[in-house]
N, C-alpha and C positions, 0 to 999 in steps of 0.2 A: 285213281286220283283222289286224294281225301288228308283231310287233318287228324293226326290221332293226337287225344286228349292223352297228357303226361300226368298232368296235373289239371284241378278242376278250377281251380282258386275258390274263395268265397260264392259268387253265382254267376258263372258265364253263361249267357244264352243266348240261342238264337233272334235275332229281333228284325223287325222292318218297319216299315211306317204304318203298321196295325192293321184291322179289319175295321172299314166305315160301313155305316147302315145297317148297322146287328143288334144298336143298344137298347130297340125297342124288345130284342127280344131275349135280353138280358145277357147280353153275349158284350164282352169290355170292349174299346174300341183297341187297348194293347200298342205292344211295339215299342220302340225305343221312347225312352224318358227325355231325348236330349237328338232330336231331329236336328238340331245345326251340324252337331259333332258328327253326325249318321251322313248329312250330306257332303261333307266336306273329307270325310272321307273315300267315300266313294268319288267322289271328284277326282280324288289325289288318284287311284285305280282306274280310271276312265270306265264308272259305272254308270248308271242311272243313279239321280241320285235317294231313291227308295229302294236300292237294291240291298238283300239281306246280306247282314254283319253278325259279328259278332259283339254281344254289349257284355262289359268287363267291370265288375262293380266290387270296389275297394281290395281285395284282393285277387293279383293276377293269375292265369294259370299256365304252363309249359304245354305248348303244342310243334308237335312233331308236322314238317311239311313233306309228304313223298311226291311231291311234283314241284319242278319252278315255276316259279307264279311269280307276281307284284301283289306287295300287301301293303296296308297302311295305319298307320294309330293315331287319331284325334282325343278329343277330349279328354278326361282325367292323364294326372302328368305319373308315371311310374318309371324305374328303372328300368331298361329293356336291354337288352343284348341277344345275340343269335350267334350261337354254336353251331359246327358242323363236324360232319361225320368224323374228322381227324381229331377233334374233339377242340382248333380253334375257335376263338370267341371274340365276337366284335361289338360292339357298343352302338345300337340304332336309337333312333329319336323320334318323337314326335311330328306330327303337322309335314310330313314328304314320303313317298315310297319309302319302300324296303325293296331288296331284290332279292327274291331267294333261288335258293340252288334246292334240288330235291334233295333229302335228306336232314336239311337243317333245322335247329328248335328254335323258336321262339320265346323268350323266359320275359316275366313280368316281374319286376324285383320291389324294392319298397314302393311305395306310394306317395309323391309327393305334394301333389295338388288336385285339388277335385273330386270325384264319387266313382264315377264311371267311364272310363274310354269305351272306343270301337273301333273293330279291326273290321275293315275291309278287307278284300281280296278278290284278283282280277282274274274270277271265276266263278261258274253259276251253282248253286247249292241243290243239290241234286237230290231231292225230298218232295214230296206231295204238299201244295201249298193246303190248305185249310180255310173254308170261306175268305180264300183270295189272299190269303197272308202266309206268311212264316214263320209269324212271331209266336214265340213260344207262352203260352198264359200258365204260368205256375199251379196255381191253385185250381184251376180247370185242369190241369194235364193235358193242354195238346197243343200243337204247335210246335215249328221249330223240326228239329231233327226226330228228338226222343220224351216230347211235349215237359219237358224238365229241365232243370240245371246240366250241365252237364260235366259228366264223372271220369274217372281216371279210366282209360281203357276205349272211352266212346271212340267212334271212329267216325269224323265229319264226310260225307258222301261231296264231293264235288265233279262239276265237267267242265270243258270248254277254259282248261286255264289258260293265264298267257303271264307273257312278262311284257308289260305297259313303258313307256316312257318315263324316267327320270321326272319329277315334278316336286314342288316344295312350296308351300303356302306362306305369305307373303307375312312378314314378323306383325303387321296392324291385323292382319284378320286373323290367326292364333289367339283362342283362349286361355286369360289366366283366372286363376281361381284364387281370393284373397282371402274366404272364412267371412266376408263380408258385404250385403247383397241388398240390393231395394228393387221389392217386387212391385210394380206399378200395377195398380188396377181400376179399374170401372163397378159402380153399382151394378148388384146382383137383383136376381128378384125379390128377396126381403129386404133390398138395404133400407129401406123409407120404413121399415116397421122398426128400425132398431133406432134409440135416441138418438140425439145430437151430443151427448156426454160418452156415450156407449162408441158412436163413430168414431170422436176425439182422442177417447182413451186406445181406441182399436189402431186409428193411426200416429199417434204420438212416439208409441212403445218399441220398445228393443225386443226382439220373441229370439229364442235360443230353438236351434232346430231338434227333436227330442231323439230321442234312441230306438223311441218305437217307431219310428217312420219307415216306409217301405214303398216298394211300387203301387200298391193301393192308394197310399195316401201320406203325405205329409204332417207331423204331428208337432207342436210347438210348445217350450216352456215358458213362463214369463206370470208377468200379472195379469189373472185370469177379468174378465169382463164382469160387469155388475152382471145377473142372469137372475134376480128376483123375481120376475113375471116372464117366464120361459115363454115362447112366441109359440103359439101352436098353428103348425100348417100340413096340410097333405103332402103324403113324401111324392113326390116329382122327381124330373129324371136329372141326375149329373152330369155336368162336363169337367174335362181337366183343365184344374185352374180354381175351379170354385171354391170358395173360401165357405165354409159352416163352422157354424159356432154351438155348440154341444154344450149341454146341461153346466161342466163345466168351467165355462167360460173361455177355452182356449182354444184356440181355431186348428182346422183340420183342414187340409187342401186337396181336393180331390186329384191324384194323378190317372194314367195309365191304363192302372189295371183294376181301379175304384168301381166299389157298386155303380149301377146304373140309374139309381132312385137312391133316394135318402130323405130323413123326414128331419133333419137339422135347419132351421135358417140360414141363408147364405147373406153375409155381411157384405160381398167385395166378391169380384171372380179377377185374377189373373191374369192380365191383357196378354195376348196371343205371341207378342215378339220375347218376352218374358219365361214362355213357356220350359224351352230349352234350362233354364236354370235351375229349375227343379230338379232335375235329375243330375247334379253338380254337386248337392248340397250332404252334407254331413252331420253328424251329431256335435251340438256344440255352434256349428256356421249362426251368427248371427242373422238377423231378418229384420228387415224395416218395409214395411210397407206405404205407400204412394199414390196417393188418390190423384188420378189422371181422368178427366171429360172423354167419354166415348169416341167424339171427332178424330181426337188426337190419339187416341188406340186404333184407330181405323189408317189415321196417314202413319203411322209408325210401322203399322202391318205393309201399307201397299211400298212404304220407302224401302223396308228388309223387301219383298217379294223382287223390287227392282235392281236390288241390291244383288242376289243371290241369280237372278236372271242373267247377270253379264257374263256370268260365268257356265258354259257351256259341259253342264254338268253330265249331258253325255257323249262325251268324244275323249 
């Protein structure tokens, strides 16, 4: 029972909802960039909803299924279809089940909205988790199946498949992706060191998302900030979200797979229901940021947890 890679796409890998409690010891906390998409797929599979997927980023890859399963693709929007062995071809979609038959591919075609999908599938990933996770850390090398992208020829180990019940996510809770996004946040630990002109200018602005961004960190064009008397502080530890502001002047946003410390200022951190959009975004997606009261990033969090709670995410 296993997935063979046909094709690799751009960076498929394995992910899950990461390693918590490591960061003191300089270990990322990892895993997918876009937890809605990860649990809402596995919903669709009748998973748990931190059960390992696969996360699919800008370009897709052709994978071969030798077992019938249920699989499912949320987040980023691509062209999909699934071939079988007779060499028919059918047209599958987003945000519902797939049924597959052993034998059949799954192809990933253009890209037409968003960063990253993920594919679930109604089966247990049959690998050694790694301080409690799966998720694959790049630049460490481990994790995941083969602690890397993965490449033409890999063969994904799976057990315990099954084919799940018909299901389909309702057209208001499916994501769309416009190129255009307002990140809401709360002060950071330095936000009181940085002026009242330096705030203004930080949230007024339109930032372009840059090219050099990645699962480390998000990187932004735009008009850079006054930075004449750089702020000096001890580098202290990062969370995803955190917004620093570098020599510079233009902000960096810790994701994922981000140092653990950094000795930049932090302007703004990323309110938590916000999270998910990071890992959506593209070179070029515009950015507005949103200065929101702590309160109200607290009841935003506990309204999604209630939200996300109705839905009986393992059955």
């Amino acid at each position: 029972m296993s997935i063979e890679v046909l094709k690799p796409g751009m960076q498929s890998t394995i992910q899950d909802d990461g390693r918590s409690g490591y960061m003191d010891m300089g270990v990322a906390h990892g895993g997918v960039m876009d937890t809605l998409s990860m649990q809402l797929a596995n919903w669709l599979v009748g998973n748990p909803p931190s059960q390992a997927v696969i996360e699919i980023c800008l370009i897709g890859p052709a994978l071969l299924f030798k077992q019938a399963l249920t699989i499912a693709i949320t987040g980023a929007y691509f062209e999909l279809s699934v071939s079988d062995k007779k060499g028919h071809v059918r047209t599958v979609f987003n945000d519902q089940t797939v049924q597959l038959k052993a034998g059949d591919t799954l192809h990933f075609g253009k890209r037409l909205q968003g960063a990253r999908a993920y594919l679930a599938f109604a089966a247990k990933l049959d690998a050694k988790a790694i301080l409690g996770s799966y998720a694959t850390h790049i630049l460490a090398e481990f994790g995941g199946v083969f602690g890397r992208p993965l490449k033409s020829g890999d063969v994904i180990p799976l057990r315990q498949c099954q084919r799940r019940v018909t299901r389909q996510l309702d057209s208001n809770i499916a994501q769309r992706y416009s190129g255009r996004y307002v990140l809401r946040c709360t002060d950071s630990v330095e936000s009181a060191q940085f002026s009242q002109q330096q705030k203004e200018a930080f949230y007024q602005q339109t930032y372009k998302v840059s090219p050099s961004s990645n699962r480390m960190g998000l990187r932004f064009e735009g008009e850079p900030l006054a930075m004449q008397n750089m702020l000096e502080m001890t580098s202290s530890g990062l969370t995803q979200g955190s917004v620093q502001i570098p020599p510079s002047g233009l902000p960096i946003i810790s994701s994922v797979d981000g140092q653990t410390i950094g000795g930049y200022p932090r302007i703004a951190n990323v309110i938590s229901v916000d999270l998910f959009a990071l890992g959506q975004l593209v070179a070029g997606d515009q950015i507005y940021f949103a200065y929101i009261a702590v309160q109200q990033a607290q009841d935003l969090l506990l309204e999604q947890q209630k939200w996300l709670a109705q839905w009986d995410l393992s059955k």
